[in-house]
C-alpha positions as CSV (number, residue, x, y, z in Angstrom):
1,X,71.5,-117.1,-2.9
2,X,75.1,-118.0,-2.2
3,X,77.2,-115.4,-2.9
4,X,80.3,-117.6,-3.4
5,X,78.1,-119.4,-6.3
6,X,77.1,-115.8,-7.6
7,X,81.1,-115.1,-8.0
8,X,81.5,-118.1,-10.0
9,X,78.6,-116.9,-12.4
10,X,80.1,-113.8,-12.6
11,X,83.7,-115.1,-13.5
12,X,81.8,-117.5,-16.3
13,X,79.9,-114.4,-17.8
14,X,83.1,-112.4,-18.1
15,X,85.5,-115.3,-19.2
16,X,83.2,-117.1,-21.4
17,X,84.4,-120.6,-20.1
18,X,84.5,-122.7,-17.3
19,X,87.8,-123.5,-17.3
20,X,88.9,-119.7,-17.9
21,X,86.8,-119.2,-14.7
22,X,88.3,-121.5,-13.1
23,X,91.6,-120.4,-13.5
24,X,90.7,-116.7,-12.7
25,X,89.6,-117.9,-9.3
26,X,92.0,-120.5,-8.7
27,X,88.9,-123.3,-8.3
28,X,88.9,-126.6,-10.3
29,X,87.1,-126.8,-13.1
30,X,84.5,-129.2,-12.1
31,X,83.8,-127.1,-8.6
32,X,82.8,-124.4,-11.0
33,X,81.0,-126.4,-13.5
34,X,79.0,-127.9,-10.2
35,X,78.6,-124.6,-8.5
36,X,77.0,-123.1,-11.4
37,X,74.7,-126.0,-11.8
38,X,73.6,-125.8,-8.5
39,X,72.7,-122.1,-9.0
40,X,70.9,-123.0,-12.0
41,X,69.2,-125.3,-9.8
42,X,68.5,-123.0,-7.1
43,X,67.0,-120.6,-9.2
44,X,65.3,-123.0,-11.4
45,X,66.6,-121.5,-14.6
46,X,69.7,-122.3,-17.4
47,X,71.7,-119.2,-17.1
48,X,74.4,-120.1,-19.1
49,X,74.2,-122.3,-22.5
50,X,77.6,-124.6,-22.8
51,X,78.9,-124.5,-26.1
52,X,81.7,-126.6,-27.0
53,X,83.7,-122.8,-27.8
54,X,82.5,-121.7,-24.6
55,X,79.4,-120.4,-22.7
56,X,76.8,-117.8,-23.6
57,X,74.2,-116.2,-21.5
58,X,70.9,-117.4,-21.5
59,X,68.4,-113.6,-21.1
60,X,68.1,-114.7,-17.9
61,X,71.7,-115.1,-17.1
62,X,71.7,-111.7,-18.6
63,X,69.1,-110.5,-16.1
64,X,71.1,-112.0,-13.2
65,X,74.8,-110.7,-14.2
66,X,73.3,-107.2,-14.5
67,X,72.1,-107.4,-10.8
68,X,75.1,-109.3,-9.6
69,X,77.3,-106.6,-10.5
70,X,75.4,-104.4,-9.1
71,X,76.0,-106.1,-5.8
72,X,79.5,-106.2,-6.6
73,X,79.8,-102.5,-7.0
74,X,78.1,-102.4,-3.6
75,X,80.6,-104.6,-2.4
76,X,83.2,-102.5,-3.6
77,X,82.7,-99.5,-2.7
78,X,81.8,-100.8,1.2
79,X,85.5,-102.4,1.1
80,X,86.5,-99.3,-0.1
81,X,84.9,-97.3,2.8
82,X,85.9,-99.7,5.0
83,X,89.6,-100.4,4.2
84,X,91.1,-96.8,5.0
85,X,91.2,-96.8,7.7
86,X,93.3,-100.2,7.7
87,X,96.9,-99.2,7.8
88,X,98.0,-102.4,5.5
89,X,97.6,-102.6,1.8
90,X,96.9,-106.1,0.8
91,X,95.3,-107.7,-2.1
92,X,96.3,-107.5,-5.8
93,X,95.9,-105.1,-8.1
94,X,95.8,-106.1,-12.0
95,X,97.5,-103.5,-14.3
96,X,96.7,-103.7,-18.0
97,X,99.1,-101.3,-20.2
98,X,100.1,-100.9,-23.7
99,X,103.9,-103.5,-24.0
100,X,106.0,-100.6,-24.4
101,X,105.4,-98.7,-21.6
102,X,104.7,-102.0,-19.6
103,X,108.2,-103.5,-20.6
104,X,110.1,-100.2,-20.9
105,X,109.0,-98.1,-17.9
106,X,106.1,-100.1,-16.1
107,X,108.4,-103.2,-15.3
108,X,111.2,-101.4,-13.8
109,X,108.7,-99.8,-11.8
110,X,106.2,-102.0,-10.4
111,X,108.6,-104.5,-8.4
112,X,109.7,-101.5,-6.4
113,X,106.2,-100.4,-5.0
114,X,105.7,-104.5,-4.6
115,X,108.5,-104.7,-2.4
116,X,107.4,-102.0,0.1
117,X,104.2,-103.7,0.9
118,X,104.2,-107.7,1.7
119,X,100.6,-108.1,1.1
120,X,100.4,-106.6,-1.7
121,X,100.2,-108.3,-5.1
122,X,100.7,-106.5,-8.5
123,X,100.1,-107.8,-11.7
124,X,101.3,-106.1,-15.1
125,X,99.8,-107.2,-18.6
126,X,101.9,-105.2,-20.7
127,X,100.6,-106.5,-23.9
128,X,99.3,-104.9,-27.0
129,X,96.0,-105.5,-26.6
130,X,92.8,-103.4,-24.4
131,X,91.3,-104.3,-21.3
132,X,88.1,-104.2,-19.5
133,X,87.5,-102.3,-16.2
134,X,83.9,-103.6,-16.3
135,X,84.6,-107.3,-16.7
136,X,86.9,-106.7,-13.9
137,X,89.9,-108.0,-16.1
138,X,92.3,-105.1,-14.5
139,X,92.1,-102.5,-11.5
140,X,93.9,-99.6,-13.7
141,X,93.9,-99.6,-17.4
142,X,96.6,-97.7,-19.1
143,X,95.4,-96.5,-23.0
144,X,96.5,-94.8,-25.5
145,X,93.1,-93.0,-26.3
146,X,91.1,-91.3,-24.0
147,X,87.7,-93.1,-23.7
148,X,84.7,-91.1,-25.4
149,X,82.3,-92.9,-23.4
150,X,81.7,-95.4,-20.6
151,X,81.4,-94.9,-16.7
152,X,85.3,-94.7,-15.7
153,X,87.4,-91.9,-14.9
154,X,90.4,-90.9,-16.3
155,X,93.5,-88.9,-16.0
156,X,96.5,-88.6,-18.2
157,X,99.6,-89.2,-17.3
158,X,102.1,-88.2,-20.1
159,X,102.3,-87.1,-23.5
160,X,105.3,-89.1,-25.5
161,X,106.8,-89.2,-28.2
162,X,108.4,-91.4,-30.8
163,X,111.1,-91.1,-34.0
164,X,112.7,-92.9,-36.3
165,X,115.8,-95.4,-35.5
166,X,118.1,-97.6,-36.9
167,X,120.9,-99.0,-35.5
168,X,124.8,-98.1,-36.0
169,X,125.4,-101.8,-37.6
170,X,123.1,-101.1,-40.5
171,X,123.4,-97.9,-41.3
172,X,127.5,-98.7,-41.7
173,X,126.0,-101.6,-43.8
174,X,123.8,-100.0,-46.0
175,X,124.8,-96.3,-45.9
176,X,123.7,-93.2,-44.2
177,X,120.0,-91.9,-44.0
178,X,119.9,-88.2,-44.3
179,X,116.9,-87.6,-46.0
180,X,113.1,-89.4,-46.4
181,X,114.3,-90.4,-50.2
182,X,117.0,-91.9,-48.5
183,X,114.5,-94.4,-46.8
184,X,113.6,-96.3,-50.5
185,X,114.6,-99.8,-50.8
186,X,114.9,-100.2,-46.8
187,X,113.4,-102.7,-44.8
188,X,110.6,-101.0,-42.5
189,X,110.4,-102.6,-39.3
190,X,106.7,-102.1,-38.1
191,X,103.7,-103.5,-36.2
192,X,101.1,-105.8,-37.4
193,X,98.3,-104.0,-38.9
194,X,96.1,-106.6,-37.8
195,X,96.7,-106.2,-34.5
196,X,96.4,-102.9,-34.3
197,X,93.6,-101.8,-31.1
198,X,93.9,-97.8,-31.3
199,X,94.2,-95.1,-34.2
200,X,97.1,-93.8,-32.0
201,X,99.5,-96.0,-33.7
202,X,99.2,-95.1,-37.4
203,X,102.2,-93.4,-37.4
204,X,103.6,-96.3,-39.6
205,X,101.8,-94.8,-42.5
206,X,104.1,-91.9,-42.6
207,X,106.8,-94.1,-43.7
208,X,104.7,-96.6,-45.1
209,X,104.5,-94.9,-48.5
210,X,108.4,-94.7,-49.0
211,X,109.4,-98.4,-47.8
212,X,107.6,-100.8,-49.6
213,X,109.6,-104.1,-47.4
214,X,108.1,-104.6,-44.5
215,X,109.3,-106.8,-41.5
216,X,106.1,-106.6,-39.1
217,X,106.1,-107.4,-35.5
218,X,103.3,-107.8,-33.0
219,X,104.7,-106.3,-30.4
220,X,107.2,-103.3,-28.9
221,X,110.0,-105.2,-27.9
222,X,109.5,-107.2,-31.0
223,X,110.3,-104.1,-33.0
224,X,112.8,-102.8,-30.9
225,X,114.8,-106.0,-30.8
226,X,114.5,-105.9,-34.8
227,X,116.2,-102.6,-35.4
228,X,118.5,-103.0,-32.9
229,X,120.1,-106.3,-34.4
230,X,120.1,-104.1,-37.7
231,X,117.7,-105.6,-39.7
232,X,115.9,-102.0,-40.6
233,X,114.6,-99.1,-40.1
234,X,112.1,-98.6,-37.1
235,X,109.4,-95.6,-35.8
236,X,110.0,-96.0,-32.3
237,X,109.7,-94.6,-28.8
238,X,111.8,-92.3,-27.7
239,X,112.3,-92.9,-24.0
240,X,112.9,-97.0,-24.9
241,X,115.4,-96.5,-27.7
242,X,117.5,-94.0,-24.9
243,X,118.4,-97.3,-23.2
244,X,120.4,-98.4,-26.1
245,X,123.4,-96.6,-27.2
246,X,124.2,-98.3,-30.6
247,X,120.3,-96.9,-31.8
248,X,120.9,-93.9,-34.0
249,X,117.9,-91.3,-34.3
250,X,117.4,-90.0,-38.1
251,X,115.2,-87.3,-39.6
252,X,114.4,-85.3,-36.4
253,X,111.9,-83.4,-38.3
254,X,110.1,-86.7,-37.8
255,X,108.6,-86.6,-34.5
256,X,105.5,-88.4,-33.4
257,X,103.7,-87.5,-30.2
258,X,100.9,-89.5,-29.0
259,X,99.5,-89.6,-25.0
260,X,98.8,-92.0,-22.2
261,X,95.3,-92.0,-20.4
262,X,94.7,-94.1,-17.0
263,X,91.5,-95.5,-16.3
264,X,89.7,-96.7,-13.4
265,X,86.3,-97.9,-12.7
266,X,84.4,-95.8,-10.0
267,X,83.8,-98.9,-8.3
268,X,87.6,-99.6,-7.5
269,X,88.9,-96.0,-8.0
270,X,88.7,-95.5,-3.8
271,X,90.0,-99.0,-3.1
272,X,93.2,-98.6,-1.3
273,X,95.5,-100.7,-2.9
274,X,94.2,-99.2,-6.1
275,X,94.7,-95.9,-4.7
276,X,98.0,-96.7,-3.6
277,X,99.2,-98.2,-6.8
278,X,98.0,-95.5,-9.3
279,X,99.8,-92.5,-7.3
280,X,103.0,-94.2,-7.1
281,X,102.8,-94.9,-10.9
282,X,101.6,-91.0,-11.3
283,X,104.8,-90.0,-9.1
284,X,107.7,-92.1,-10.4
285,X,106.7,-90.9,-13.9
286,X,106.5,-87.1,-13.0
287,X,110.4,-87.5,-12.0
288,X,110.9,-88.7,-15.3
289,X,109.0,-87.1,-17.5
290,X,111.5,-85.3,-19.7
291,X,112.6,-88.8,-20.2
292,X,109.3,-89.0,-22.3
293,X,109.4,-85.8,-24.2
294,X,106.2,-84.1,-23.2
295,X,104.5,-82.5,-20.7
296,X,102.6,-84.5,-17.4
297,X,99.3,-82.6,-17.3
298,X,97.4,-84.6,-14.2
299,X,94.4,-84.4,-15.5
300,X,91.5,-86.1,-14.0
301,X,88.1,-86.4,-14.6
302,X,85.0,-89.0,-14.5
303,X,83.5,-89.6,-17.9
């Protein structure tokens, strides 16, 4: 079998389109519609049913991604092997985070360790949303839980924590908030419950019960931009609401402290470039640390 056609299966099985694989391996769309056909043909079989919302594996393209990626952990870990003793890192490596640590600490970051190395590529997806190390949709993975289960290993990077903020403007507006009474008849800036991927961010229900008007946002910055334009009151993270000087912090007894966990897949966890990125990421947030409010334990272990 050609292994080029085998990628393009694999990118369909993880994707679920043809045109989403086609864009994650920068083909056209009818070179992978063609390609896959011609491996159906090969192996005269339907792998893949096309539906007009997207493909689904036939059992036997089940059977086939199962040994495919198999292959491709071979793959792997030989490049792996094989790649230190290069001295250049090349390549890209895909970093999936939650948005406020992506926007607040992760893109100030990441250009930085870009720069030093002209082959490299780096990708952040700081979006509020998780992300699959076996699908190969990201190199690292940056949670907020530590997984329970799976074949990945993991080590945490920082414990943080978060209060609550309003901004100078309003309070002047609306009066000062000294106590949790004080919160009634406020508008509560908060995420989308909806949208919510990890149990680490009910913190919201602590004020929840006093503010009954609710401005929700999908995102981080979303939020943060919200309070800081004076629109309400806001649980937010500490080490993002430092950067800006007209947010006021209110009922310090409030404090939140939640963690985050970095993920790899064995496969990619010796790559260089992996290797490269993650302790980079693991030092430039040890010299900030207190910025975060809580301890850097380092941590590792394979789950």
């Amino acid at each position: 079998m050609d292994w080029d056609r085998i990628r393009i299966f694999l990118a369909v099985a993880r994707t679920g389109q043809l045109l989403g694989a086609a864009r994650r391996l920068g083909l056209n769309h009818a070179t992978v519609g063609r390609q896959l056909s011609a491996l159906e043909e090969e192996l005269a079989t339907r792998l893949v049913e096309r539906q007009t919302q997207g493909c689904v594996l036939t059992p036997a393209g089940e059977a086939l991604l199962a040994t495919a990626e198999r292959v491709e952990s071979e793959l792997l870990q030989a490049e792996a092997a094989l790649s230190g003793t290069a001295e250049a890192i090349t390549g890209t490596v895909r970093i999936g985070a939650p948005d406020g640590l992506g926007n607040y600490f992760l893109a100030g970051e990441l250009g930085g360790i870009a720069a030093r190395y002209p082959g490299l590529v780096i990708q952040l997806v700081p979006l509020p949303r998780t992300f699959s190390l076996s699908r190969r949709e990201a190199d690292l993975v940056i949670t907020l839980d530590r997984p329970k289960q799976g074949r990945v290993i993991v080590q945490k990077l920082t414990d943080y924590t978060l209060g609550v903020y309003a901004a100078e403007q309003y309070l002047a507006e609306t009066g000062p908030i000294g106590t949790e009474q004080d919160l009634a008849g406020r508008l509560f800036v908060t995420h989308v419950e909806d949208f919510v991927y990890s149990r680490a961010l009910d913190y919201a229900e602590a004020l929840g019960r006093l503010m009954q008007r609710r401005f929700e946002c999908g995102s981080v910055v979303g939020q943060m931009e919200a309070v800081r334009a004076g629109h309400g009151v806001g649980i937010l993270h500490d080490y993002a609401a430092r950067r800006f000087p007209e947010l006021r912090r209110l009922l310090p007894h409030l404090r939140f402290t939640r963690s985050y966990w970095m993920i790899t897949h064995p496969d990619t966890h010796r790559t260089r470039r992996v290797v490269e990125v993650q302790r980079q990421i693991v030092a430039r947030l040890r010299r900030v640390r207190w910025v975060f409010g809580g301890a850097e334990e380092g941590e590792i272990s394979q789950e």
